[in-house]
C-alpha positions as CSV (number, residue, x, y, z in Angstrom):
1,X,25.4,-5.0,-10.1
2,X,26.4,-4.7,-14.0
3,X,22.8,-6.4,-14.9
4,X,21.1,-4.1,-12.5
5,X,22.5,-1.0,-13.8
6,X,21.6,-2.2,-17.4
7,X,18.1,-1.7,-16.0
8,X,18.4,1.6,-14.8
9,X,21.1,3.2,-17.6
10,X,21.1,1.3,-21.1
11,X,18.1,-0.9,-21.5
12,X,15.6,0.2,-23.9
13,X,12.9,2.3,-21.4
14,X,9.8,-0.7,-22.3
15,X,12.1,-3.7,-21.7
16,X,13.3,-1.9,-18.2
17,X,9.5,-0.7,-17.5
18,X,8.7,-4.2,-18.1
19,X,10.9,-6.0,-16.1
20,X,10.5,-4.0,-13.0
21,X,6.5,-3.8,-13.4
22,X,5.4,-7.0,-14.1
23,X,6.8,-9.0,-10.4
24,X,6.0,-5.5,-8.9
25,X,2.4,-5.6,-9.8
26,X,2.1,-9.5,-9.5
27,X,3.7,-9.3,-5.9
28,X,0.5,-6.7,-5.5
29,X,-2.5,-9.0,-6.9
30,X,-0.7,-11.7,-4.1
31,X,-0.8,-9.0,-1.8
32,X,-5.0,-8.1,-2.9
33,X,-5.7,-12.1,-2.6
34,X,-4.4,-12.9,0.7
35,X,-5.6,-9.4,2.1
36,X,-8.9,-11.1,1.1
37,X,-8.2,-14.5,2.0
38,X,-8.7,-13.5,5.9
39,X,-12.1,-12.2,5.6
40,X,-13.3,-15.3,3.2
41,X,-12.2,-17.9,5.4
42,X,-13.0,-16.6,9.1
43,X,-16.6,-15.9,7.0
44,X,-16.9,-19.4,7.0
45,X,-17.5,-19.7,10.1
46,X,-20.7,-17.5,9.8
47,X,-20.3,-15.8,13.0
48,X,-20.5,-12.3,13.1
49,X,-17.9,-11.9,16.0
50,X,-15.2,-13.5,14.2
51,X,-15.5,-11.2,11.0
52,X,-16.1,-8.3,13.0
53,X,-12.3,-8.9,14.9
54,X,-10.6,-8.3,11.1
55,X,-12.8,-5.0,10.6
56,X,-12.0,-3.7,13.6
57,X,-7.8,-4.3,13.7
58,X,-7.7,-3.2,9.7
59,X,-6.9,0.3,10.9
60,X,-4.1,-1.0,13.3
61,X,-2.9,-3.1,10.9
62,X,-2.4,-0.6,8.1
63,X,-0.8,1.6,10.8
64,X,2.0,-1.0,9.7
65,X,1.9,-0.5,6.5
66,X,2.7,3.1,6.7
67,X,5.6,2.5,9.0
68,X,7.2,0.2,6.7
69,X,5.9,2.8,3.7
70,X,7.9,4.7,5.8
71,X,11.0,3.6,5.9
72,X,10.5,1.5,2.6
73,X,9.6,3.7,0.4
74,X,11.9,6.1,1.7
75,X,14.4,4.0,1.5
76,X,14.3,3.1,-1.7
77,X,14.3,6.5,-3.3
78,X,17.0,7.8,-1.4
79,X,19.1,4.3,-2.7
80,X,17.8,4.4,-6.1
81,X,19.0,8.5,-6.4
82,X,22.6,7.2,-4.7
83,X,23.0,4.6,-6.8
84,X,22.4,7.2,-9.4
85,X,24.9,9.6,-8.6
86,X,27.5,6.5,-8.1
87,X,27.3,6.8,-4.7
88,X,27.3,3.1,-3.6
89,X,28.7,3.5,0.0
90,X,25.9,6.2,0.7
91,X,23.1,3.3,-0.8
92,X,24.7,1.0,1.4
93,X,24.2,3.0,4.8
94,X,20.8,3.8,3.4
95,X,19.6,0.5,3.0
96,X,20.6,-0.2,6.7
97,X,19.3,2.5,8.4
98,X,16.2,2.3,6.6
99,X,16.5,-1.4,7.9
100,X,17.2,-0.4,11.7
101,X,14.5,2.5,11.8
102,X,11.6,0.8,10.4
103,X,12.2,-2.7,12.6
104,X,12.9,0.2,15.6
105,X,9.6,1.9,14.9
106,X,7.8,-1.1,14.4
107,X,8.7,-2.5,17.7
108,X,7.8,0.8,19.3
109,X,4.5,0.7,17.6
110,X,4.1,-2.4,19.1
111,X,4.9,-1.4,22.4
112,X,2.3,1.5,22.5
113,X,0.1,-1.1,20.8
114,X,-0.1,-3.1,23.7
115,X,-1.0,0.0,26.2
116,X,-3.3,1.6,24.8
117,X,-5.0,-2.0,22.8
118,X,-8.1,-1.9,24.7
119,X,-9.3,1.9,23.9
120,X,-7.9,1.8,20.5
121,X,-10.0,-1.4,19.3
122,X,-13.1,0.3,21.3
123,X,-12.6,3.4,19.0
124,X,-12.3,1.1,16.0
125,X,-15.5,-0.5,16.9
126,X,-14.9,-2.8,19.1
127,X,-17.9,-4.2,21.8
128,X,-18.2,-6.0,24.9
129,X,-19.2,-9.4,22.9
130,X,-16.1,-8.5,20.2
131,X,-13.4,-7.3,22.1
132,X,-11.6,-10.6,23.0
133,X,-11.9,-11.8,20.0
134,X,-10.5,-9.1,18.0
135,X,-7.5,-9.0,20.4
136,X,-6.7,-12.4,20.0
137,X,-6.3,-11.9,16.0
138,X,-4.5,-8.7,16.7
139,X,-2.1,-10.6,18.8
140,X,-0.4,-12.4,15.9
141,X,-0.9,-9.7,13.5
142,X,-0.2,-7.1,15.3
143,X,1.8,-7.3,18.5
144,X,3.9,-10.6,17.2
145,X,3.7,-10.1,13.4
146,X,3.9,-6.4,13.1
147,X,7.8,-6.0,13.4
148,X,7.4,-8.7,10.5
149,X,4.7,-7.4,8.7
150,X,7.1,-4.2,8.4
151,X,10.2,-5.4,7.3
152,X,8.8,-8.0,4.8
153,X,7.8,-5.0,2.8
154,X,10.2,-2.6,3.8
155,X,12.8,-5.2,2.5
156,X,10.7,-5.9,-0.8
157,X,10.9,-2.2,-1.4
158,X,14.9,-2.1,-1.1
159,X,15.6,-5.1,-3.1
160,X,13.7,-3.2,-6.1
161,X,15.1,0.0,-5.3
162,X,18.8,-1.4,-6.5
163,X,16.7,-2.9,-10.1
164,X,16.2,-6.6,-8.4
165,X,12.3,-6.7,-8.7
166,X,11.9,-10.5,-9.5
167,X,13.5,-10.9,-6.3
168,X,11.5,-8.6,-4.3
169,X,8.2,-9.9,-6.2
170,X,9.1,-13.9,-5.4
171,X,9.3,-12.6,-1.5
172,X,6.3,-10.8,-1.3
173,X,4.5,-13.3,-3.1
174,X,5.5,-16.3,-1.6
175,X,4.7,-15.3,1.9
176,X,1.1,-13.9,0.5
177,X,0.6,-18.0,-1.1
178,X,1.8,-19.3,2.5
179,X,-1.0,-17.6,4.3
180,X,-3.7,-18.4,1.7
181,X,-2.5,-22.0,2.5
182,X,-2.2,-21.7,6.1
183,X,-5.5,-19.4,6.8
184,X,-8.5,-22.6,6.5
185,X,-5.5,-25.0,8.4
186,X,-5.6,-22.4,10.9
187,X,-8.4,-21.1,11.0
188,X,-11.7,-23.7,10.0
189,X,-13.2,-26.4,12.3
190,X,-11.6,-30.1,11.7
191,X,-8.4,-28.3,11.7
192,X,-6.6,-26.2,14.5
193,X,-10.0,-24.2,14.6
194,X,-8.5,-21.1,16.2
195,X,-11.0,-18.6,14.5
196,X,-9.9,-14.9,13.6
197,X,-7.2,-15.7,15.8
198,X,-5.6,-18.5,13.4
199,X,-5.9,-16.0,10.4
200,X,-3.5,-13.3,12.6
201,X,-1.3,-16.5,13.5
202,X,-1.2,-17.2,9.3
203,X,-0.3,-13.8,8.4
204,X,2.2,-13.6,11.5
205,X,4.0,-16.8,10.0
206,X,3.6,-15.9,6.3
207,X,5.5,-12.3,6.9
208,X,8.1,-13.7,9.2
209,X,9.2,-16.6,6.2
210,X,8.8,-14.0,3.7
211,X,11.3,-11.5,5.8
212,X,13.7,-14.4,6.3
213,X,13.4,-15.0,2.8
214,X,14.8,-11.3,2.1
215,X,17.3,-11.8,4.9
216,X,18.7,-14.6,3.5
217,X,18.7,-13.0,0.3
218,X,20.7,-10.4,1.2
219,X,23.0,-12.3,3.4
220,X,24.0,-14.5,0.3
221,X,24.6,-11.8,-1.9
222,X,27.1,-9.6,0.3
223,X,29.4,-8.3,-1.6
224,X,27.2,-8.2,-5.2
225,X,24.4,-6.2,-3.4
226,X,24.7,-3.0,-2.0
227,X,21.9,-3.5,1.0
228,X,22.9,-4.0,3.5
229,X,21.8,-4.0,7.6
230,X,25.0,-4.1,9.3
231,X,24.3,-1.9,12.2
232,X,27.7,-0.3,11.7
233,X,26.2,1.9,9.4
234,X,24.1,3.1,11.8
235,X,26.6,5.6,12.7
236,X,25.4,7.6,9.7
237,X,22.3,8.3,10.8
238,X,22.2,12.1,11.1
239,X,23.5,12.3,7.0
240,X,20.8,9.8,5.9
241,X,17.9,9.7,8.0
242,X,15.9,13.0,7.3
243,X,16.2,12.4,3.5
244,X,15.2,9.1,3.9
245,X,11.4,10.2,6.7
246,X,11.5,13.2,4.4
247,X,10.8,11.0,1.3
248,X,8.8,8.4,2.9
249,X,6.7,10.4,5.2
250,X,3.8,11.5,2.1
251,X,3.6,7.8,2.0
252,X,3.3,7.1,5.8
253,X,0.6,10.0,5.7
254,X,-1.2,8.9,3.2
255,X,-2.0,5.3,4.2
256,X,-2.8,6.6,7.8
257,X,-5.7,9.2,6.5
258,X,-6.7,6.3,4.7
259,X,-8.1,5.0,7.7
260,X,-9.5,8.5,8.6
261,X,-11.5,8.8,5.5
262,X,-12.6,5.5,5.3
263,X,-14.1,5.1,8.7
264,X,-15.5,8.9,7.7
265,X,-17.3,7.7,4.7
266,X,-18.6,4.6,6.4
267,X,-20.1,6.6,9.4
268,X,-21.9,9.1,7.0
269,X,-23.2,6.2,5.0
270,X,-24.1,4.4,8.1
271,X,-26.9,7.2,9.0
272,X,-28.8,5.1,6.2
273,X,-29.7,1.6,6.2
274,X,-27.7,-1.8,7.2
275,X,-27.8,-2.3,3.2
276,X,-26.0,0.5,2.5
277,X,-23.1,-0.2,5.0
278,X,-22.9,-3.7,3.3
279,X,-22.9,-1.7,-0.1
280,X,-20.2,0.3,0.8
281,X,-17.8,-2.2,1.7
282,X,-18.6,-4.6,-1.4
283,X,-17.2,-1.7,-3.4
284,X,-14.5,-1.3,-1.2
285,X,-13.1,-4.5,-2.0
286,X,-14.2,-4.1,-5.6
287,X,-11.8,-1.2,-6.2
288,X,-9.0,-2.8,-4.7
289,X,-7.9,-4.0,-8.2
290,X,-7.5,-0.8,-9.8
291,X,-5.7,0.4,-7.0
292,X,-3.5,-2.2,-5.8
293,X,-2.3,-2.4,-9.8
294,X,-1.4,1.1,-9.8
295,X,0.7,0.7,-6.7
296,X,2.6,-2.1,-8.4
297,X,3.4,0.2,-11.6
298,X,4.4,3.0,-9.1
299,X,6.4,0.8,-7.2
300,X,7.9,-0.6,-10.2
301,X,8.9,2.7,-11.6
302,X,9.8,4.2,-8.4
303,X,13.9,3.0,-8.5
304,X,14.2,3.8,-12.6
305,X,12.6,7.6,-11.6
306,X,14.7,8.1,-8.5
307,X,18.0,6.4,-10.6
308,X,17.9,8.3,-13.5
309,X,16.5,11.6,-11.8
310,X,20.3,11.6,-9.9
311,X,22.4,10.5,-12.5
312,X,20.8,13.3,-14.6
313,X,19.3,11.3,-17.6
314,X,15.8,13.4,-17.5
315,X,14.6,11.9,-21.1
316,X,14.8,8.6,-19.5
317,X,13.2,9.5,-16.7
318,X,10.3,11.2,-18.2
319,X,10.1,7.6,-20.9
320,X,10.0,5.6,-17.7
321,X,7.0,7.8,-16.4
322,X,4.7,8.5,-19.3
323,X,4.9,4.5,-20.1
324,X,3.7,3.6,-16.4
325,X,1.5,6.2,-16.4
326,X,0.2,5.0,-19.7
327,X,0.0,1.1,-18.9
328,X,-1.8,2.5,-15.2
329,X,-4.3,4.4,-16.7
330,X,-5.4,1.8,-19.8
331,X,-6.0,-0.6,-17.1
332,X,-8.3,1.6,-15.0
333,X,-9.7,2.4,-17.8
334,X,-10.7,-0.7,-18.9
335,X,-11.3,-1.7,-15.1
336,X,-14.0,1.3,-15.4
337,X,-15.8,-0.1,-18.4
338,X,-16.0,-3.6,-16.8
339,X,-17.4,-2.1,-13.6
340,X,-19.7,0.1,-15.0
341,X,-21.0,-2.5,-17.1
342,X,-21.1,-5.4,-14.8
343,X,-21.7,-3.9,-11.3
344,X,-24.7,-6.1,-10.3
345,X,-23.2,-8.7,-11.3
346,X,-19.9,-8.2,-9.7
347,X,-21.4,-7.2,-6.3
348,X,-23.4,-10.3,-6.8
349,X,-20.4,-12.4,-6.4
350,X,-20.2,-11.0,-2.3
351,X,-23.7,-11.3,-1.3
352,X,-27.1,-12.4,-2.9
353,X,-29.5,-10.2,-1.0
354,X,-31.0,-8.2,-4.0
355,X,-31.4,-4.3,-2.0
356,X,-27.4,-4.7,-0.8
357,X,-26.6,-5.5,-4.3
358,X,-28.8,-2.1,-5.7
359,X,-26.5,-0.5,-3.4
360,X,-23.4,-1.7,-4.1
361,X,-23.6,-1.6,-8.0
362,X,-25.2,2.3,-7.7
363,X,-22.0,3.4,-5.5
364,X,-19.8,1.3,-7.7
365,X,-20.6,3.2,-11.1
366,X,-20.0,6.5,-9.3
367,X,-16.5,5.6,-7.4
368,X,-15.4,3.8,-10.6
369,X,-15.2,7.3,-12.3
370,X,-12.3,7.8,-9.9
371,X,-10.0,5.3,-11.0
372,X,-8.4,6.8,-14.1
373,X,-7.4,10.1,-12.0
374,X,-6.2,7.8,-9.1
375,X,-4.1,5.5,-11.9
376,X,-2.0,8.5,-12.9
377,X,-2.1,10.7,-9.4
378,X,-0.4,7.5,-7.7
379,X,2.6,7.6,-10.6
380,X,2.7,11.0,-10.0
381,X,3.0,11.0,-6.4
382,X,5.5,8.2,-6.5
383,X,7.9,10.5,-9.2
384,X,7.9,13.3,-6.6
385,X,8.9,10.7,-4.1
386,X,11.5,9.6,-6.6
387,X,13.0,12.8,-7.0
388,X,13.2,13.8,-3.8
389,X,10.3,16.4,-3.7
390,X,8.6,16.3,-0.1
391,X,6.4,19.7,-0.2
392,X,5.0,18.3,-3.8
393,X,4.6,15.1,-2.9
394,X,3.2,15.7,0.4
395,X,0.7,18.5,-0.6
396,X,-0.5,15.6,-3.1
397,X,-0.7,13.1,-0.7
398,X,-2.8,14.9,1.6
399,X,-4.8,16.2,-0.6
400,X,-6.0,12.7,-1.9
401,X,-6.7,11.7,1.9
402,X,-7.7,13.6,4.6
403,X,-7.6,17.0,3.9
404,X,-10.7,17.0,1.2
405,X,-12.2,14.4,2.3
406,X,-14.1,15.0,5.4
407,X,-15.2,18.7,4.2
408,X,-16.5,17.5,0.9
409,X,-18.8,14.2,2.6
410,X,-20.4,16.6,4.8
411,X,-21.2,19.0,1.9
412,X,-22.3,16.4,-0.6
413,X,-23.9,14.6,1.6
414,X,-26.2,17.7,2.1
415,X,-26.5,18.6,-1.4
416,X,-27.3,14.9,-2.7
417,X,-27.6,12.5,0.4
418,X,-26.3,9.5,0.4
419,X,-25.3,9.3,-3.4
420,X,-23.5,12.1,-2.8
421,X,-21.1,10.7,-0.3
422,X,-20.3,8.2,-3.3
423,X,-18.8,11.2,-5.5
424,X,-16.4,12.5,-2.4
425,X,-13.6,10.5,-4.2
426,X,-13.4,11.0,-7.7
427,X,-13.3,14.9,-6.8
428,X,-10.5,14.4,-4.5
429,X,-8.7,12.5,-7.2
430,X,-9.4,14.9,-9.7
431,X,-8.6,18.1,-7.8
432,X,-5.1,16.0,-6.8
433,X,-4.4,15.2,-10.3
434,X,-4.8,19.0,-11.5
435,X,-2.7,20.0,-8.6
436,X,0.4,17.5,-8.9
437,X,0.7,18.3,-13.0
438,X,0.4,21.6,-11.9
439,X,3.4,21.1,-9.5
440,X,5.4,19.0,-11.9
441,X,4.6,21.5,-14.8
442,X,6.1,24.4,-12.5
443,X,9.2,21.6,-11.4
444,X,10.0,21.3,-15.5
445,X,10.1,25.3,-15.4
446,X,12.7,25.6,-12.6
447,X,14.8,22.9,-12.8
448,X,14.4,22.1,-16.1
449,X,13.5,18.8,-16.1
């Protein structure tokens, strides 16, 4: 514990930035390349059916995500501000009921899952000709990888929570590298040819070895760790459990109107041509880079914010956040001038038909405007969450999907047609950035922080 409290108390702020970035946002480009890796290999097999089955269980699967954000994230800001305030008993019962809930939820989610599996894949776009298919990939992801899916990340985010981010970065990571490896074994003919249904059974195994990975982890380091999932701490619940939803919940929130505004956008654009659609989500994938790098900073940041917020050390915590929100925005930025500059010939690597790629590269240079207010809104977000701040960090949250959203594609999609639709998000972003300094300026008054 003496080297991870270095970290959070007496390391200079760029060396501890550093250290808890770096695996935080490698663990994410791991986590970008294998979300990929699905779609690239079951496209090999150039039919239609088996890429539609991943399209149509993405919204189910990040359902999981937002469990485990859940409970993760949650988790980990309620340990980090514990751990803060000295209270190491109190991060110990955190970590396990953050443990218990999320694995509880997830095999709830399951369970529903299961019962309602054939309308909800008919309402994600599922036909007649699909529907088996897509069911037998969400079988391993979903129904036998979800409780895995969960806790792989969930863990990740408590092991960095207590300043072990190398840890939590070689866990994540490894189990993203297994399922690159595993998805053309699985999944291509002259193998085990299963189809979309051998990419869910590679990402099932690759977050169950990753989760045993943490397990083991933890289990070896009893007594030097304060995580713990010893259900004995589960009589705590009633102390520890709304701080911990109350924390993680903008999170959850967030990643489930995702899916809202995402299917939203796609249905608007989708009153145009077949070109468009394929446009749309070129550029989808595209801007993954930009965001899943800010999530790593945020992530990495997230334990040194929550730490130092308890234990009182506000010039610390206010280094910790101008430097990741600094390092964030520089690389949107420069993710912005590459885009802009480059945007037929980056939506040429995913297709070579030239009217998807005039598409693609005119929504990219609009969207792209979005990412330097998303690089610093996600930091933002994340220091709420860090602090403890649900009505900010909600209100935030909500703002940047759902809320916004859906009013602003039907108005700019009447006021500029389908361009328009493609300026929805850098609005949001902007009028979420305004909003949270506006909340953290008013938070410096009060509290003096």
């Amino acid at each position: 514990m003496n080297q991870n409290t270095a970290v959070f108390e007496s390391m200079p702020v760029a060396q501890a930035v550093r250290k808890q970035i770096v695996p935080a946002i490698a663990s994410q480009m791991i986590a970008l390349i294998y979300n990929l890796a699905d779609t690239y290999f079951v496209g090999m097999l150039n039919d239609p059916n088996e890429t539609a089955a991943i399209t149509i269980v993405y919204s189910s699967f990040v359902m999981l995500t937002a469990i485990s954000n859940l409970f993760g994230v949650g988790g980990a800001s309620a340990l980090s501000r514990a751990l803060g305030g000295k209270k190491t008993e109190d991060a110990r019962r955190i970590a396990s009921i953050s443990f218990w809930g999320g694995l509880g939820c997830g095999i709830l989610f399951v369970i529903v899952f299961l019962i309602l599996a054939r309308p909800v894949l008919f309402l994600c776009g599922a036909t007649r000709a699909t529907y088996e298919t897509a069911f037998a990939y969400a079988r391993w992801v979903v129904v036998i990888g979800g409780p895995w899916t969960i806790l792989n990340t969930l863990l990740a985010n408590l092991v960095r929570a207590e300043g072990s981010a190398a840890q939590a970065a070689i866990g994540v990571s490894m189990g993203g590298i297994l399922n690159i490896i595993l998805d053309p074994f699985f999944v291509l003919p002259g193998f085990l040819s299963m189809g979309a249904a051998g990419a869910g059974l590679a990402t099932a195994v690759s977050n169950v070895a990753a989760s045993i990975y943490f397990l083991v982890y933890i289990a070896r380091n009893k007594g030097k760790s304060v995580i713990s999932i010893s259900p004995t701490e589960l009589r705590y619940w009633r102390q520890f459990l709304g701080p911990i939803l109350a924390t993680g919940f903008p999170s959850a929130v967030q990643y489930a109107l995702t899916v809202v505004a995402i299917a939203a956008q796609s249905r608007f654009v989708a009153q145009y041509t077949t070109e468009a659609v394929a446009g749309l989500g070129i550029v989808k994938k595209l801007d993954q880079l930009p965001l899943y790098f800010s999530i790593g900073v945020s992530n990495g940041i997230l334990p040194l914010l929550a730490y130092n917020y308890s234990a009182g050390n506000q010039e610390r915590r206010r280094g910790v956040f101008w430097l990741g929100s600094t390092i964030s925005l520089t690389f949107s930025l420069l993710c912005l001038v590459v885009y802009e500059i480059f945007a037929p010939q980056l939506s040429g690597l995913f297709i070579k038909d030239p009217v998807t790629i005039q598409y693609s590269a005119g929504f990219l240079r609009r969207m792209v405007t979005a990412m330097p207010m998303m690089s610093v809104c996600y930091p933002m977000i994340i220091q709420f969450q860090a602090m403890g701040k649900f009505k900010e960090s909600m209100v935030c949250s909500i703002l940047r999907k759902g809320v916004l959203d859906i009013p602003l594609l039907f108005l700019m999609n009447a006021l500029l047609g389908l361009n328009g639709c493609m300026w929805v998000q850098p609005i949001v972003d902007t009028i979420s950035l305004i909003v949270a300094g506006r909340f953290y300026r008013k938070l410096r008054k009060t509290e003096g922080i």
